[in-house]
C-alpha positions as CSV (number, residue, x, y, z in Angstrom):
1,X,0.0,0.0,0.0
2,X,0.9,3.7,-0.9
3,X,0.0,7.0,0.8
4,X,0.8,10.5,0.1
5,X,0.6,12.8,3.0
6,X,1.1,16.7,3.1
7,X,2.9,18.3,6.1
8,X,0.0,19.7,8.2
9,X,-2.7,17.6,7.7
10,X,-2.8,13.8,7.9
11,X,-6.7,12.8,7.7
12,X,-9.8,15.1,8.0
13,X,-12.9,13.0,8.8
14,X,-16.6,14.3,8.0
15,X,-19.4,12.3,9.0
16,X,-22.6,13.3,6.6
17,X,-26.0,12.7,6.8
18,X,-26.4,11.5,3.2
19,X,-23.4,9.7,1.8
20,X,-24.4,8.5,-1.4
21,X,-24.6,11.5,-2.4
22,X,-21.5,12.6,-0.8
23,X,-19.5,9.6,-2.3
24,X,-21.0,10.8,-5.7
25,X,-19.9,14.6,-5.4
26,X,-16.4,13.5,-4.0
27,X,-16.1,11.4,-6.7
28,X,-16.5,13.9,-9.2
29,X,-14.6,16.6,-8.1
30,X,-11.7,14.7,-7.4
31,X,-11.7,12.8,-10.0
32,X,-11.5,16.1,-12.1
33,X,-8.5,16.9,-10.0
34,X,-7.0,13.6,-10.6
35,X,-7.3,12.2,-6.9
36,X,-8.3,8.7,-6.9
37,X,-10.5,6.8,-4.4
38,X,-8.4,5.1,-1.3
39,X,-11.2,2.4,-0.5
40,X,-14.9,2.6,0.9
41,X,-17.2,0.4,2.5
42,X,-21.0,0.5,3.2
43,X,-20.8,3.3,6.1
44,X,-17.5,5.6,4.5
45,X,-15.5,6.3,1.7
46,X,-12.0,7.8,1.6
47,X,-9.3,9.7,-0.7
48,X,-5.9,10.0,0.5
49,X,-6.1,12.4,3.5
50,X,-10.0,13.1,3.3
51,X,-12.3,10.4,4.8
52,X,-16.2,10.8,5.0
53,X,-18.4,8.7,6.6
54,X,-22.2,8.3,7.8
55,X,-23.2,8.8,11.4
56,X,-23.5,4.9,11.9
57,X,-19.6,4.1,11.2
58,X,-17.8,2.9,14.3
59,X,-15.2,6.4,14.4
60,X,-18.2,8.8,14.2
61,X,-19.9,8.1,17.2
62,X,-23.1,9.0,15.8
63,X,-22.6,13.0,15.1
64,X,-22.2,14.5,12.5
65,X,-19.6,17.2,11.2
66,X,-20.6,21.1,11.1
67,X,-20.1,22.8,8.2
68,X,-16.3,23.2,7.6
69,X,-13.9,24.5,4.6
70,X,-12.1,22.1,2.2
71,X,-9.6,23.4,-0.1
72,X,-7.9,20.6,-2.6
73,X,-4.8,21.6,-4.7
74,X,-5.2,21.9,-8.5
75,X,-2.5,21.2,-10.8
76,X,-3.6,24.3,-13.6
77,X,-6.2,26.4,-14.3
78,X,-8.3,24.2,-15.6
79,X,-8.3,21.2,-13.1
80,X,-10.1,23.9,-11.2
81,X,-12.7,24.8,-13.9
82,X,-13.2,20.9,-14.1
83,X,-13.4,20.3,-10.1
84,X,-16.5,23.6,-10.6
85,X,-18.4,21.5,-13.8
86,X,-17.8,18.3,-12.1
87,X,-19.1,19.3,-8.7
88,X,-22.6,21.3,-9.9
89,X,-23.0,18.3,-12.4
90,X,-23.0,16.0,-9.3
91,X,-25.1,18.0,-6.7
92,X,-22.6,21.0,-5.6
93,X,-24.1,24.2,-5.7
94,X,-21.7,27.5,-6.8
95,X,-20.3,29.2,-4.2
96,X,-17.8,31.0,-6.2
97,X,-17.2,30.5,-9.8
98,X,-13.6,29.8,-11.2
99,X,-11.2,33.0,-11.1
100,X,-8.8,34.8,-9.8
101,X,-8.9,35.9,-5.8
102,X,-6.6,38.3,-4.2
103,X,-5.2,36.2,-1.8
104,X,-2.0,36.2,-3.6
105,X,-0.7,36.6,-6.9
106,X,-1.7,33.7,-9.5
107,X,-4.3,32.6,-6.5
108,X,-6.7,30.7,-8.8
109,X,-9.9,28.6,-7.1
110,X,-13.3,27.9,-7.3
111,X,-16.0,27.3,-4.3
112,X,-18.7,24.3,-4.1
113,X,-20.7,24.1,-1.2
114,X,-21.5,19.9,-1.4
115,X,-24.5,18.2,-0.8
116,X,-23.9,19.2,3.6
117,X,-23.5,22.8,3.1
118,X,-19.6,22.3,3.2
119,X,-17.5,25.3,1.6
120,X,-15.1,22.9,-1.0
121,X,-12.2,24.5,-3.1
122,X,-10.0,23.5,-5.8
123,X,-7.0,26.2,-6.0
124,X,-4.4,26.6,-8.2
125,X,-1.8,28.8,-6.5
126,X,-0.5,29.7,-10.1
127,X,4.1,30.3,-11.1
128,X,4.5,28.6,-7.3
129,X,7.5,26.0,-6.5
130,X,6.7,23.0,-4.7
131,X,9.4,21.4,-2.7
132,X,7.4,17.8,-3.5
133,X,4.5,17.1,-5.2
134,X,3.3,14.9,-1.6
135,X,5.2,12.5,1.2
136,X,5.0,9.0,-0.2
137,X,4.6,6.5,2.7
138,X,5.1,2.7,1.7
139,X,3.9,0.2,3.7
């Protein structure tokens, strides 16, 4: 088995009141950013560092998640235009349409809110130099 891992973050769980539908918007948007699934199982469903999961699985404890902030790296400009098409094509709503922000210079994203009111972004951080692409963990 293979993981990649970032520096900050190593899982983020969200436990949602409707996961098919979850499982299908997650699928789509990362899939147009090139993120395949991990695994899933009747009660969750994970890619890489992300894992979301119904109220019944064994690590929720029956509650669910409040509303929380997402943002996904995007290779280009348009992996984040697909990650917007994909998402409203699969249940997202628009919450901020592919563009530039003024966060910083070549700051390119695009806001979803999926189907649990969660604010998700694809971003694009434009001429930036990454020391890696991701931590590769082989087990």
């Amino acid at each position: 088995m293979q993981l990649h891992r970032g520096r900050l973050i190593d899982h983020i769980q969200l436990v949602v009141a409707d996961l098919p539908a979850a499982k299908r918007f997650y699928a789509a948007v990362l899939g147009a950013l090139g993120i395949p699934r991990g695994g899933e199982a009747d009660d969750h469903v994970w890619y890489d560092e992300l894992f979301i999961s119904n109220a019944e699985s064994k690590a929720a404890l029956g509650q669910l998640t409040g509303r929380v902030h997402l943002a996904f790296q995007a290779p280009d400009r348009g992996a984040v235009e697909r990650f917007h098409t994909a998402g409203l094509a699969a249940g997202g709503r628009d919450n901020g349409a592919p563009g530039e922000r003024p966060y910083h210079p070549g700051y390119y994203g695009a806001f979803l809110l999926d189907p649990e009111g969660n604010n998700v972004e694809a971003v694009f951080h434009g001429p930036a130099k990454f020391s890696a692409r991701s931590v590769v963990i082989d087990f």
